[in-house]
C-alpha positions as protocol buffer text, in pm:
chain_id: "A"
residue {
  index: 1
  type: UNK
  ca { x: 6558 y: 13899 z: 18054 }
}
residue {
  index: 2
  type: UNK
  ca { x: 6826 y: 13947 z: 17846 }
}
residue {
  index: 3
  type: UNK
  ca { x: 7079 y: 13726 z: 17956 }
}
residue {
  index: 4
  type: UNK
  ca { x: 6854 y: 13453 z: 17964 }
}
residue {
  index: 5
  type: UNK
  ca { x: 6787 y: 13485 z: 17583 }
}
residue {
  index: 6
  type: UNK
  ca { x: 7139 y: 13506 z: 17493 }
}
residue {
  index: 7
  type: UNK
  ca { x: 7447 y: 13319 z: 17729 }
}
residue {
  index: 8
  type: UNK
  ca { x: 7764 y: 13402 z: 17573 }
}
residue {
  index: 9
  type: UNK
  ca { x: 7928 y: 13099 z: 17777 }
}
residue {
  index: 10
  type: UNK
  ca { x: 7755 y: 12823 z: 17591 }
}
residue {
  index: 11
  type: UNK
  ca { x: 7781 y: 13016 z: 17265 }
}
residue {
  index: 12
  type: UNK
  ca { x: 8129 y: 13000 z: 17294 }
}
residue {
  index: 13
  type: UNK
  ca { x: 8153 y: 12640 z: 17414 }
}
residue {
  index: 14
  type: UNK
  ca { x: 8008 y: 12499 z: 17116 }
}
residue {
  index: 15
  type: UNK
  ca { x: 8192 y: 12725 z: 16885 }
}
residue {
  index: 16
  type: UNK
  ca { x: 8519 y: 12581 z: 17079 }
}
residue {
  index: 17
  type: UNK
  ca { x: 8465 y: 12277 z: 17135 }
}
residue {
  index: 18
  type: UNK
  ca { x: 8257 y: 12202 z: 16749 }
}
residue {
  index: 19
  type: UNK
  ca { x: 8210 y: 12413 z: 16443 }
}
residue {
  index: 20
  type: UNK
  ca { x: 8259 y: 12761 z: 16317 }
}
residue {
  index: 21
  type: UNK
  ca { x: 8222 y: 12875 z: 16007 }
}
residue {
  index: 22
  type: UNK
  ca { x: 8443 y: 13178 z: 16045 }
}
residue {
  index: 23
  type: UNK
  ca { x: 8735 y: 12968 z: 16237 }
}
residue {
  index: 24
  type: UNK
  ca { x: 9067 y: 12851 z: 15997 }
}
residue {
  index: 25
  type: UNK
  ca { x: 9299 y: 12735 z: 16236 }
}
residue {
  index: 26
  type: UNK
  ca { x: 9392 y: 13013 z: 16529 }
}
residue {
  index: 27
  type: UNK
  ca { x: 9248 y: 13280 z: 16295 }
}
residue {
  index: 28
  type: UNK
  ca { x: 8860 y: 13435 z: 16267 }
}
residue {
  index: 29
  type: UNK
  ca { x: 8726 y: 13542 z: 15943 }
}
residue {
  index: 30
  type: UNK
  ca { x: 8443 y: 13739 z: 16101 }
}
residue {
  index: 31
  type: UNK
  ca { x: 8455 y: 14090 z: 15922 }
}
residue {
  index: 32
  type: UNK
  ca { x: 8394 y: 14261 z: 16279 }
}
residue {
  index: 33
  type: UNK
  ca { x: 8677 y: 14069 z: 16476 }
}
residue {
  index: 34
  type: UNK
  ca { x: 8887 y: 14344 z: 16674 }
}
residue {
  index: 35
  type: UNK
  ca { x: 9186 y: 14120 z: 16662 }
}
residue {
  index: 36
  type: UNK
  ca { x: 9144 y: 13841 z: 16390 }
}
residue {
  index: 37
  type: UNK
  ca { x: 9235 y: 13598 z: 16648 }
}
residue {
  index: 38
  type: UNK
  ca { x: 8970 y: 13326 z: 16738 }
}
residue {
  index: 39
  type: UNK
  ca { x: 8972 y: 13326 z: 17109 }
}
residue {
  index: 40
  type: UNK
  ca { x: 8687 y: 13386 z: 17371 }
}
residue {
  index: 41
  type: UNK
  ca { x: 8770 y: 13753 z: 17457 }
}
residue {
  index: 42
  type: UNK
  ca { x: 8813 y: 13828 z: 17006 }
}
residue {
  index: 43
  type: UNK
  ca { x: 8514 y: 13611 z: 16922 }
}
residue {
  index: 44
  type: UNK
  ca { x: 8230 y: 13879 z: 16805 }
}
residue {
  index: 45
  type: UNK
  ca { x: 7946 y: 13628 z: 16829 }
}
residue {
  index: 46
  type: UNK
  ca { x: 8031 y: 13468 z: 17198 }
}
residue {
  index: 47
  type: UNK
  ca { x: 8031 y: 13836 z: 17320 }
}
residue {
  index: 48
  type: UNK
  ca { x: 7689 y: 14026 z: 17395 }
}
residue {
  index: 49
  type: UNK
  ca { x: 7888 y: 14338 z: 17403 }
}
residue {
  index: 50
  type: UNK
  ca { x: 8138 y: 14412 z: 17176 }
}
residue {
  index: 51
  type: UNK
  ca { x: 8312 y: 14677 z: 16996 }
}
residue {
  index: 52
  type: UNK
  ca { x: 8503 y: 14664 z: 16652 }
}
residue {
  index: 53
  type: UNK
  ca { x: 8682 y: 14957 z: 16401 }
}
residue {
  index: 54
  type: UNK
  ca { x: 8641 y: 14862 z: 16025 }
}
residue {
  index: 55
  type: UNK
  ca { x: 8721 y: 15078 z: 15708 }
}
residue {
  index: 56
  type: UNK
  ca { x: 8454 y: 15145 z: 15451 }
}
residue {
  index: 57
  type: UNK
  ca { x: 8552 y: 15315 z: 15108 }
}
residue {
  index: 58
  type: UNK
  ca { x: 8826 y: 15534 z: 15311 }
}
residue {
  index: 59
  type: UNK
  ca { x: 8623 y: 15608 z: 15609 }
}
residue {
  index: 60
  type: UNK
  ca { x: 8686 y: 15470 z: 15977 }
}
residue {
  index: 61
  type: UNK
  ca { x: 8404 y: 15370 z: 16165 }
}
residue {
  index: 62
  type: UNK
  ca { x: 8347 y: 15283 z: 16496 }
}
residue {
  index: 63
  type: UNK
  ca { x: 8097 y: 14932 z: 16546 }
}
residue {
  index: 64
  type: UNK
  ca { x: 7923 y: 14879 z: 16873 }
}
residue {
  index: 65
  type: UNK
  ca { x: 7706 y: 14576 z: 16984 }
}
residue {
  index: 66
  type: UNK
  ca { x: 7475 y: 14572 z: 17328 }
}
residue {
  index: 67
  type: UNK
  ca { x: 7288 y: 14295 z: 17462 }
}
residue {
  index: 68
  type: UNK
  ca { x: 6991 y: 14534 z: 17440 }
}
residue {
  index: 69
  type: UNK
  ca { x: 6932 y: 14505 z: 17074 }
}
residue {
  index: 70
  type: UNK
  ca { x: 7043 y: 14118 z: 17026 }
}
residue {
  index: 71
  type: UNK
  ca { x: 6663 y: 14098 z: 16944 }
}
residue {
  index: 72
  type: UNK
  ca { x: 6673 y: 14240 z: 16649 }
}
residue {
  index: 73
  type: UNK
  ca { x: 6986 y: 14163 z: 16430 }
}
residue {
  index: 74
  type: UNK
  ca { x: 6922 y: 14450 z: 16154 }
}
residue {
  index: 75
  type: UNK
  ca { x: 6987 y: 14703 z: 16435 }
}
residue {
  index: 76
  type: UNK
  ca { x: 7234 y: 14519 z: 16617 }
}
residue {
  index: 77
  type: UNK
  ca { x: 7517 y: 14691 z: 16520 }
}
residue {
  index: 78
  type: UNK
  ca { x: 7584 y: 15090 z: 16623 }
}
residue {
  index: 79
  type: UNK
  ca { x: 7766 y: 15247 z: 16336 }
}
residue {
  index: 80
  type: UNK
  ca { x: 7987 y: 15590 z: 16429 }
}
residue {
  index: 81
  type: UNK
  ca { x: 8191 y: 15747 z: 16184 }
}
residue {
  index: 82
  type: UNK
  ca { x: 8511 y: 15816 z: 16317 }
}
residue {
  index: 83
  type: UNK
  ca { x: 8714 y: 16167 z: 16225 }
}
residue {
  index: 84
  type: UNK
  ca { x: 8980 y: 16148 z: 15972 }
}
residue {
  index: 85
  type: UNK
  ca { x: 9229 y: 16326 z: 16253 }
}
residue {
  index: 86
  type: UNK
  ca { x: 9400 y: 16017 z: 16424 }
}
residue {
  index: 87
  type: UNK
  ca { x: 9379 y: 16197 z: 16784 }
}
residue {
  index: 88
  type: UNK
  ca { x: 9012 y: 16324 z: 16749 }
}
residue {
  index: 89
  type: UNK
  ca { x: 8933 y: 15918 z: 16660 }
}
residue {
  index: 90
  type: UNK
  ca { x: 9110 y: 15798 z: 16947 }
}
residue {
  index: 91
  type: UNK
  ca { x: 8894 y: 16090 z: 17191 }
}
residue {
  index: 92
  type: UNK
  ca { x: 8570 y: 15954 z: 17009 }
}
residue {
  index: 93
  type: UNK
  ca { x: 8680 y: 15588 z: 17097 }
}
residue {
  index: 94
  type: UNK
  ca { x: 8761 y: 15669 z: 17432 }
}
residue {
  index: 95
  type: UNK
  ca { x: 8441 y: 15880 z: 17487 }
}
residue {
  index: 96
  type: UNK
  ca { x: 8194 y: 15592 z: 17326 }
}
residue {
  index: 97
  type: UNK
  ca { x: 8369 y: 15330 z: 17484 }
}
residue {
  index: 98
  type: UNK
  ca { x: 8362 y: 15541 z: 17858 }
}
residue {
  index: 99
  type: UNK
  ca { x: 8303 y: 15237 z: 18022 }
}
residue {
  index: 100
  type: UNK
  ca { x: 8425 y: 14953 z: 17804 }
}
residue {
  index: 101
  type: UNK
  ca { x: 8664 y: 14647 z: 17917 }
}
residue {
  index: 102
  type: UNK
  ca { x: 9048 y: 14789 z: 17862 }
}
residue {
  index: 103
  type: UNK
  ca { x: 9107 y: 14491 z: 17663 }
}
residue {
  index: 104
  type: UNK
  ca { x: 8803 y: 14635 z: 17424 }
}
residue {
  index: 105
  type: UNK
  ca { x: 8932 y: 15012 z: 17407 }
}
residue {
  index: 106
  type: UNK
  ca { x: 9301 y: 14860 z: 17358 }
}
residue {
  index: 107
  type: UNK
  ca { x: 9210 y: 14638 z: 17067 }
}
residue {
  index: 108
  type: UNK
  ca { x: 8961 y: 14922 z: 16879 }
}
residue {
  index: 109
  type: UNK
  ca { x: 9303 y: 15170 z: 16901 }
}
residue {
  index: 110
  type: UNK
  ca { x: 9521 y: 14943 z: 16735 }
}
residue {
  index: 111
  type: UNK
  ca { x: 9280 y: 14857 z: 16473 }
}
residue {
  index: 112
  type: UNK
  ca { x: 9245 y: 15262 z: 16443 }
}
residue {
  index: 113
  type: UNK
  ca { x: 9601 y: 15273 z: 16400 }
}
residue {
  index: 114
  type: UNK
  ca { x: 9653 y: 15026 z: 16149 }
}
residue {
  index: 115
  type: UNK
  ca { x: 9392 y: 15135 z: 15959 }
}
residue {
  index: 116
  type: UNK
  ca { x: 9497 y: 15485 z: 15946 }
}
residue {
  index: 117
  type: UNK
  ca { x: 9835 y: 15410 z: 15843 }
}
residue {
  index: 118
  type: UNK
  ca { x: 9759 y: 15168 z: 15578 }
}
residue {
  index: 119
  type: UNK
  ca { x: 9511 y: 15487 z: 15456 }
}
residue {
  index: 120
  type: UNK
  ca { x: 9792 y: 15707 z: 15443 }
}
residue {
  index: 121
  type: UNK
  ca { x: 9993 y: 15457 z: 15219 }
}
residue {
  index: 122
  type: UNK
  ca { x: 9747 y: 15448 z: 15006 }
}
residue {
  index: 123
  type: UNK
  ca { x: 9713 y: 15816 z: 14947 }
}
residue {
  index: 124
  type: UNK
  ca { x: 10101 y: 15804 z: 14898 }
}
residue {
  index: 125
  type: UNK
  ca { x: 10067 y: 15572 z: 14651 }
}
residue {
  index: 126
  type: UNK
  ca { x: 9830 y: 15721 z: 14432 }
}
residue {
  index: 127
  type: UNK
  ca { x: 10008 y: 16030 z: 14432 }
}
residue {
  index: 128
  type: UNK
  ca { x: 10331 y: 15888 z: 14371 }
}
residue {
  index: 129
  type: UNK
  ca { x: 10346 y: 15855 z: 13970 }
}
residue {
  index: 130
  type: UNK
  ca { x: 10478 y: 15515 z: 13956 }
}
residue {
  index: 131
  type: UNK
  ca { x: 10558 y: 15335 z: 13641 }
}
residue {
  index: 132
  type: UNK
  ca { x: 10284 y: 15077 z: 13557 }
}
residue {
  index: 133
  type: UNK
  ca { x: 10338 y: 14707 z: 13495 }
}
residue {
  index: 134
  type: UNK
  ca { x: 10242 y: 14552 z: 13232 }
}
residue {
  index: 135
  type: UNK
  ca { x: 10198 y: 14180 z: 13223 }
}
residue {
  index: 136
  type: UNK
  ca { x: 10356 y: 14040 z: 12877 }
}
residue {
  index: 137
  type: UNK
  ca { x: 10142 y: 13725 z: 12715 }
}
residue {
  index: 138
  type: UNK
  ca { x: 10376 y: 13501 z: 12551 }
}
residue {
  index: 139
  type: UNK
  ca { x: 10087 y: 13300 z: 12379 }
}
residue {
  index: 140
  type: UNK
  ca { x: 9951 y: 13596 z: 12269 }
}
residue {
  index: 141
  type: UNK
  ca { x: 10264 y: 13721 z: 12107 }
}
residue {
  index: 142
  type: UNK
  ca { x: 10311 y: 13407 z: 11910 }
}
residue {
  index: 143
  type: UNK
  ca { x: 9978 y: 13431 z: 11796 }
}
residue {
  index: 144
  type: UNK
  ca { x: 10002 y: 13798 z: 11634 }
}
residue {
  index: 145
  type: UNK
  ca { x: 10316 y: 13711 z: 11473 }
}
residue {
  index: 146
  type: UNK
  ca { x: 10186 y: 13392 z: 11320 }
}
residue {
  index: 147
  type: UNK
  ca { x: 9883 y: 13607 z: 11169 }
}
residue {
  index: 148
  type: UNK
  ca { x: 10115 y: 13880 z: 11087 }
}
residue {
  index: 149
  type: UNK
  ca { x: 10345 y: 13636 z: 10877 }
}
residue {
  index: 150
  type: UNK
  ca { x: 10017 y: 13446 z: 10697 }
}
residue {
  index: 151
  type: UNK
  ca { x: 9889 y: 13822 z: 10612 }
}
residue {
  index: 152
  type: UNK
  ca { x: 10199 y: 13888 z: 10465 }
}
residue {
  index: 153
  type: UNK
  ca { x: 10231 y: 13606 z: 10269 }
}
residue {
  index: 154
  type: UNK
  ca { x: 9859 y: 13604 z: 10116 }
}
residue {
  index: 155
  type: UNK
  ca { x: 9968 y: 13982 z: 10047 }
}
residue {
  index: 156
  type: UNK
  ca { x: 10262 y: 13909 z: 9859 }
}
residue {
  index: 157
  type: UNK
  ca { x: 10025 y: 13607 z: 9646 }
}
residue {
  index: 158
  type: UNK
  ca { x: 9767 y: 13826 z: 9586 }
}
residue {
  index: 159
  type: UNK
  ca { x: 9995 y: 14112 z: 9426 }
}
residue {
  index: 160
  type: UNK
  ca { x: 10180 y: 13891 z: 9251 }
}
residue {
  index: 161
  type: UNK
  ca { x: 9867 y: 13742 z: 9079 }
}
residue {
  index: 162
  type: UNK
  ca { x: 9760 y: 14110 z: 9037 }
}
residue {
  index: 163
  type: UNK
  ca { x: 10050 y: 14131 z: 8839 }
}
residue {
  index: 164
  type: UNK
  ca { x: 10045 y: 13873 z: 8635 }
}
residue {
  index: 165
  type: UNK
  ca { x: 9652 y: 13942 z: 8552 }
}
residue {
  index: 166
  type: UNK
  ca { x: 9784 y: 14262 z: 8431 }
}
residue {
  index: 167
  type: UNK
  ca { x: 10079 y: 14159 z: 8229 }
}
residue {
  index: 168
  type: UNK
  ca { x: 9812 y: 13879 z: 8088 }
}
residue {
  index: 169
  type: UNK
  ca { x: 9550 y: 14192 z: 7993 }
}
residue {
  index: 170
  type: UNK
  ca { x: 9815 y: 14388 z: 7834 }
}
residue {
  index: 171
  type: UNK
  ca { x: 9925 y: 14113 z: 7623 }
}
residue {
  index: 172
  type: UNK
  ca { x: 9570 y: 14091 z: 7506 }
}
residue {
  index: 173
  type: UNK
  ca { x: 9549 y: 13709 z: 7626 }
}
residue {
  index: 174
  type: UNK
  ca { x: 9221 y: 13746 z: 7719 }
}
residue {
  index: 175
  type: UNK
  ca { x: 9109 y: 13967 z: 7379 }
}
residue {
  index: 176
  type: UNK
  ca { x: 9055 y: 14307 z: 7330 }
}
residue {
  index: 177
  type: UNK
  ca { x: 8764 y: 14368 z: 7563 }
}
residue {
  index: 178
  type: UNK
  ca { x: 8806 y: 14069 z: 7796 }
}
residue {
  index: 179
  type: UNK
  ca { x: 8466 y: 13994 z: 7986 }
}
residue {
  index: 180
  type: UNK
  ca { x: 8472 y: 13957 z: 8405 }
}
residue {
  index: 181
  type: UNK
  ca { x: 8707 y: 14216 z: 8444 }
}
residue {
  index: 182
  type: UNK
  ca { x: 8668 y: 14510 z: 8678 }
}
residue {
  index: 183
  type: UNK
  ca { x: 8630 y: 14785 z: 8463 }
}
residue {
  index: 184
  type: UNK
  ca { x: 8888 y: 15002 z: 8715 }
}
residue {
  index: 185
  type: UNK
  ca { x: 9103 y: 14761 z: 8645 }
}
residue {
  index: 186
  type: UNK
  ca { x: 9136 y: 14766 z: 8230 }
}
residue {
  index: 187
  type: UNK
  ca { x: 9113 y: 15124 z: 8226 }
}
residue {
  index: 188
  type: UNK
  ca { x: 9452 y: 15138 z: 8462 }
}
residue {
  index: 189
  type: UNK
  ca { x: 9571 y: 14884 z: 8188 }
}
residue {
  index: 190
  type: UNK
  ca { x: 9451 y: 15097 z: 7916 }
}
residue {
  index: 191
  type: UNK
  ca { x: 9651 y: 15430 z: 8072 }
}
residue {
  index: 192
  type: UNK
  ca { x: 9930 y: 15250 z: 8124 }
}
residue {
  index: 193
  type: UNK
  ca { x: 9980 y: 15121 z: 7796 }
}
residue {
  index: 194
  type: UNK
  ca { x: 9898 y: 15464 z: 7639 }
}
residue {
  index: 195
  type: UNK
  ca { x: 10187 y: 15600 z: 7846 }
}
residue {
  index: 196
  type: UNK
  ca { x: 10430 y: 15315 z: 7775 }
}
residue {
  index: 197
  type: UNK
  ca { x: 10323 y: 15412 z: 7385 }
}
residue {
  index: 198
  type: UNK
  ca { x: 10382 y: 15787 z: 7475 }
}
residue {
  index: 199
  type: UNK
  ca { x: 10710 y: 15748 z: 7632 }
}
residue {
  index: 200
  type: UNK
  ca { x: 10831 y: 15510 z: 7313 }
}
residue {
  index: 201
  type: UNK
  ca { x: 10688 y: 15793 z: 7060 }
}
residue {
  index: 202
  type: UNK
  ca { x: 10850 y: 16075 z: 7244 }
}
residue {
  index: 203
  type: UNK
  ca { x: 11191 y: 15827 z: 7253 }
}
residue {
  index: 204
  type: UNK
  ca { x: 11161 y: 15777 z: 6883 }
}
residue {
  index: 205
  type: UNK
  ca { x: 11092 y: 16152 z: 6856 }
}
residue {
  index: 206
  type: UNK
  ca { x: 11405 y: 16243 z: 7045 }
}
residue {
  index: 207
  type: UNK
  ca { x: 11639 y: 15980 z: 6846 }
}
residue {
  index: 208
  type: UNK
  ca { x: 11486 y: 16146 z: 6515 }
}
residue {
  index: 209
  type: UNK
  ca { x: 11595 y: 16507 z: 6617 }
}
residue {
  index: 210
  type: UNK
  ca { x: 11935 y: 16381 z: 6720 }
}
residue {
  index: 211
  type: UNK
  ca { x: 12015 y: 16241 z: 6383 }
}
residue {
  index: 212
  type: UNK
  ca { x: 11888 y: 16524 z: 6244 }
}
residue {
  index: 213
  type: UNK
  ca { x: 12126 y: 16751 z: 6431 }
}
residue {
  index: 214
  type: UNK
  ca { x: 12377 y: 16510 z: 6348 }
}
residue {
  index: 215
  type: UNK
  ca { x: 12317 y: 16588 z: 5970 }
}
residue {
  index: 216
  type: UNK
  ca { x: 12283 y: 16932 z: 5973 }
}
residue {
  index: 217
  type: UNK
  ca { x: 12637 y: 16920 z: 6107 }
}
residue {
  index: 218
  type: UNK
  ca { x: 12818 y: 16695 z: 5905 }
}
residue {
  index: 219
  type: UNK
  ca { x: 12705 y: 16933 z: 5627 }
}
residue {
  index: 220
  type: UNK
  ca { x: 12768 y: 17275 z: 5760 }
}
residue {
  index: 221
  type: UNK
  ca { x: 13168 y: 17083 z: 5811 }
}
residue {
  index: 222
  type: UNK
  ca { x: 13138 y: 16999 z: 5442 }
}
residue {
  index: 223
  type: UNK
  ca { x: 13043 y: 17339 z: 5338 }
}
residue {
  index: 224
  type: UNK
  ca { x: 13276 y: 17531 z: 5521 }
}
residue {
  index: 225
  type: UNK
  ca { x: 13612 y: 17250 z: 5383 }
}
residue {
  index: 226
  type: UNK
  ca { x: 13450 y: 17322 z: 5001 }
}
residue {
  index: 227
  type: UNK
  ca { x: 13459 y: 17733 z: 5101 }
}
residue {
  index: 228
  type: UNK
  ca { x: 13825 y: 17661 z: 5223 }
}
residue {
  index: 229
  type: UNK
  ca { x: 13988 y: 17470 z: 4886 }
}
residue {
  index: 230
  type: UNK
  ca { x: 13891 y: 17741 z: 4678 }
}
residue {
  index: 231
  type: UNK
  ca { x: 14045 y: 17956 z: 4836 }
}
């Protein structure tokens, strides 16, 4: 009954001879091709029974297909998880596939194979501390420095209009209690000029004393030449 629902010959003429989906060239893109080759012993839909190893997040796993379930497609496909051991996979291969076409049981252990190895790179890989590349963005590059060198220059405009608001405050242009102005602002205009004042009293202060000194010794020299000529 079975092989009357389902004849892999004419399946596979008309995937020959017209169109396939899956077929580029000599090549299958079928995810369960054994081989990746598109030929009539490879091809997993011309084939009622079949067999395929495919790796799923880092686990091998063994896919067989029967005529007996090609009635319903959801459960066509046996799934067997294969062990991470490369010679206990190739026993479970050999014992699933007891009595398999050679051609089938050849194909599964050199997908096995190439799977495992590629696995074992991979573990290499990640625990080989490798230094990472980083692409470098050209466009992007110009970009920041373009921003960088506006920034800057509104920076340099707005301090020196800072300063000339201030040197405009402190020579009252505006009037003693200029209106609009942050209040932060005049009171750091109001210190400052307090301790300009300061350090011109205390310079003032200090020239004082030093004439003073100045005095005081011209006359103690005076004194002591009187004390001397009458002697």
């Amino acid at each position: 009954i079975f092989w009357t629902m389902q004849s892999d010959d004419v399946i596979w003429q008309v995937i020959d001879k017209g169109h396939c989906s899956y077929k580029v060239k000599k090549f299958c893109r079928n995810e369960y091709n054994v081989s990746g080759l598109c030929n009539r012993a490879s091809c997993p839909l011309a084939n009622s029974r079949y067999a395929t190893v495919r790796e799923i997040e880092g686990k091998i796993y063994l896919f067989m297909k029967t005529i007996e379930r090609a009635h319903t497609p959801r459960n066509m496909w046996e799934k067997i998880e294969l062990s991470n051991n490369y010679s206990k996979a190739l026993e479970q291969i050999d014992s699933n596939l007891l009595y398999w076409p050679d051609f089938m049981i050849h194909k599964c252990k050199q997908r096995t194979t190439k799977i495992t190895q590629y696995l074992i790179k991979m573990r290499r890989l990640r625990l080989s501390q490798e230094p990472k590349l980083i692409g470098v963005n050209k466009k992007i590059d110009r970009r920041e420095l373009r921003r960088e060198a506006k920034a800057l220059a509104a920076a340099h405009l707005e301090r020196s209009i800072e300063q000339e608001l201030i040197e405009r405050l402190k020579s009252k242009a505006y009037g003693d209690a200029p209106l609009n102005v942050n209040e932060d602002v005049w009171r750091s205009v109001l210190n400052g000029k307090s301790k300009a004042e300061d350090l011109e009293f205390d310079d003032v202060e200090t020239d004082e004393e030093m004439e003073d000194e100045i005095e005081m010794d011209d006359d103690a020299e005076f004194i002591s030449e009187e004390s001397d000529e009458d002697e």
